[in-house]
C-alpha positions in Angstrom: -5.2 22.4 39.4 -5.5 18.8 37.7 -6.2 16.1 39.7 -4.2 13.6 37.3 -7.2 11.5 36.2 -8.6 13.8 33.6 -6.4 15.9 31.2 -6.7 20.0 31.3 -9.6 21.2 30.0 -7.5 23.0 27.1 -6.3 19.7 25.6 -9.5 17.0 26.1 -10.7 17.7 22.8 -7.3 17.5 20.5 -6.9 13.8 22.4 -10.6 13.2 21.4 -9.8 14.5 18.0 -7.0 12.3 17.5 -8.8 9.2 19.3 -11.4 9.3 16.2 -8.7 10.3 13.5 -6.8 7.9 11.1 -6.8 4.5 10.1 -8.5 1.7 12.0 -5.9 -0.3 13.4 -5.1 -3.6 10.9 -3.1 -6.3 9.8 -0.7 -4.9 7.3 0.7 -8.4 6.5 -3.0 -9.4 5.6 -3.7 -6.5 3.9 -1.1 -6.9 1.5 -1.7 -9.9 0.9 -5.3 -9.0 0.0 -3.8 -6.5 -2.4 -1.0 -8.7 -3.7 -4.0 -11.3 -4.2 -6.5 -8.2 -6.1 -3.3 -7.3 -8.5 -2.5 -10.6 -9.3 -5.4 -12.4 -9.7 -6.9 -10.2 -11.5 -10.0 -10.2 -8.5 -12.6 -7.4 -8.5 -12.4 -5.5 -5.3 -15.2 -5.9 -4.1 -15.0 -9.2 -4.6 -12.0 -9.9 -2.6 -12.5 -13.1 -0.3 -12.9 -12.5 3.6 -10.2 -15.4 4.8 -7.9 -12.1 3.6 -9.0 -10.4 7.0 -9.6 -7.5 6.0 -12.3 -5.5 3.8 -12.1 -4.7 0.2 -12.7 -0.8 0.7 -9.5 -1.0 3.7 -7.5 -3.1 1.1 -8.0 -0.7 -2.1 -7.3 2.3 0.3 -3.9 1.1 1.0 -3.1 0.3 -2.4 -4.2 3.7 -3.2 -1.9 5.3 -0.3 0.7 3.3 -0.7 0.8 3.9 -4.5 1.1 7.5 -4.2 3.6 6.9 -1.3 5.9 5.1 -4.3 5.8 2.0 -2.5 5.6 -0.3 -5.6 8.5 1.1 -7.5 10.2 0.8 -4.1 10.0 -2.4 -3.7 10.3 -3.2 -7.0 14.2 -1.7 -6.6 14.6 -3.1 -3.4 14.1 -6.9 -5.3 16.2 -6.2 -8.4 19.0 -5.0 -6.1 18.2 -7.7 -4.0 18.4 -9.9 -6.8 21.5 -8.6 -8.6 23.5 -8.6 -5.6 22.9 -12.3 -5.4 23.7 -12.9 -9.3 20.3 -13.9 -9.9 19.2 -11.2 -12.5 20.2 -11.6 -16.3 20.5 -7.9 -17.0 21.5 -8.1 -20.4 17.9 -7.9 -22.0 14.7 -6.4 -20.9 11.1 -6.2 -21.8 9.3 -3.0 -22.4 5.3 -3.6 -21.9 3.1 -1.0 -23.6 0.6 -1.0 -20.5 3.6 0.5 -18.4 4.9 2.9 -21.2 3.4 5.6 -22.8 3.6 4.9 -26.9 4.0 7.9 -27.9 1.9 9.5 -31.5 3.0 11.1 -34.6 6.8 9.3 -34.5 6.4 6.1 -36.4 
């Protein structure tokens, strides 16, 4: 029988498990705005400032995650509709970067 103080002996090592598993807990304001900082600047990782909060190698692992999550083009959406609602978006013309768009060969 379990005295309450100690979990059954079945289940102590899935809570230690998941005691050691998964992200150490962070400020996911300040680590975006490391990351916001690294894109934009133009920074080297490693090189990212400490007043940020957080370390490079926690800030590039959740720009990694969160750029396979989609996040990015999410956001990205969520501020043209933003945007467009409001007017604010001329969406007659566009600019096409080659860095975001494959150019394709042979077809000239």
């Amino acid at each position: 029988m379990n005295s309450g103080s100690r979990p059954p002996r079945c289940c102590r090592r899935s809570l230690l498990v998941r005691k050691v598993v998964g992200p150490a807990p962070c400020d996911e304001r300040a680590v975006f705005t490391a990351v916001v900082y690294a894109l934009t600047s133009g920074c080297a990782w490693r090189h990212l400032p400490p007043t940020f909060g957080t370390s490079p190698a926690t800030a590039h692992r959740r720009f990694t995650v969160w750029t396979e999550a989609g996040l990015w083009r999410q956001l990205h959406r969520a501020m043209l509709d933003e945007l467009g609602a409001r007017g604010e978006v001329d969406w007659t013309s566009a600019i096409v970067d080659a860095a975001s768009v494959r150019a394709k060969r042979g077809d000239r």
